[in-house]
N, C-alpha and C positions, 0 to 999 in steps of 0.2 A: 407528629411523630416524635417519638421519643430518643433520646441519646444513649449509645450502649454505654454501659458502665465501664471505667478502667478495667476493671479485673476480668468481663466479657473480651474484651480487644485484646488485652494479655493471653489472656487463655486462646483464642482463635488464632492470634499470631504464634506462640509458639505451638501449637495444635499442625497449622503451615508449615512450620518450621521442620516437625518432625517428620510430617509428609515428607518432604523433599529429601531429607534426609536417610530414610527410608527407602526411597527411589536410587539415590546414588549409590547408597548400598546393594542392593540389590540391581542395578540396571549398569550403575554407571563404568568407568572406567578399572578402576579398583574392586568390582563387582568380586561378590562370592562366587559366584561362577566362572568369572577370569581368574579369580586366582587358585581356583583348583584346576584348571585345565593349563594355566603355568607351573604348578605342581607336578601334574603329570607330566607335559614337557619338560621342565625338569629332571624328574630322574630319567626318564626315554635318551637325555643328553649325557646324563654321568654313565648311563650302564654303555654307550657309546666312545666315551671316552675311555673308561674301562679297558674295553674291547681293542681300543687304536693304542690303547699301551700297553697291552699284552703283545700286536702284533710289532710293534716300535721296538720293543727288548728282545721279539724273537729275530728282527731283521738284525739288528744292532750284535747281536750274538754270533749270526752269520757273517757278519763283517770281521768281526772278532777271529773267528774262526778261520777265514779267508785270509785278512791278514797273516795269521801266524803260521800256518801249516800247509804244507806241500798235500797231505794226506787230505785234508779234506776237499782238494781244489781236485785231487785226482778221481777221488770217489764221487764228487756231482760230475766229473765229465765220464766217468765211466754209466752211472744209472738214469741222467738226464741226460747224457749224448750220446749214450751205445758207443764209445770209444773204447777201443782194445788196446793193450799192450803188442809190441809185434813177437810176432810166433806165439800168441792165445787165440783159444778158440772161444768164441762168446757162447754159451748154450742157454735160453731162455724155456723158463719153465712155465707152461699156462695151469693157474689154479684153477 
């Protein structure tokens, strides 16, 4: 039996080489397909974040508000408490 040539062992090892490499692209950890389903998790997280800072500024606003004004403290307890002034009469209107 004959001996393979240098340049045969060279070629089949990195021939290996590329297989495997190949495979981790496609299979492994850092896969094309992990990193487009981290992509998509991704922005799923920023339009979430988004969202919890739209409602952070709306509460933060309410606090705001709350703080400063008699007027606003009066008007959530009159349409979220049904609380009346005395001698008013409350009349609610069904649409």
């Amino acid at each position: 039996m004959r001996a393979m040539p240098v340049s045969r062992v060279v070629t089949v090892v990195l021939l290996l080489l590329l297989v495997m490499l190949q495979y981790q692209i496609w299979t492994g950890r850092g896969s094309v397909h992990r990193v487009a389903l981290m992509k998509t998790e991704l922005e799923r997280q920023r339009e979430t974040n988004a969202q919890l800072e739209q409602d952070i500024a709306r509460v933060q606003s309410e606090i705001q508000d709350l703080k400063e004004g008699v007027a606003t403290v009066e008007e959530k307890a009159r349409y979220e408490m049904g609380m009346v002034k005395p001698n008013e009469v409350f009349v609610q209107i069904a649409h």
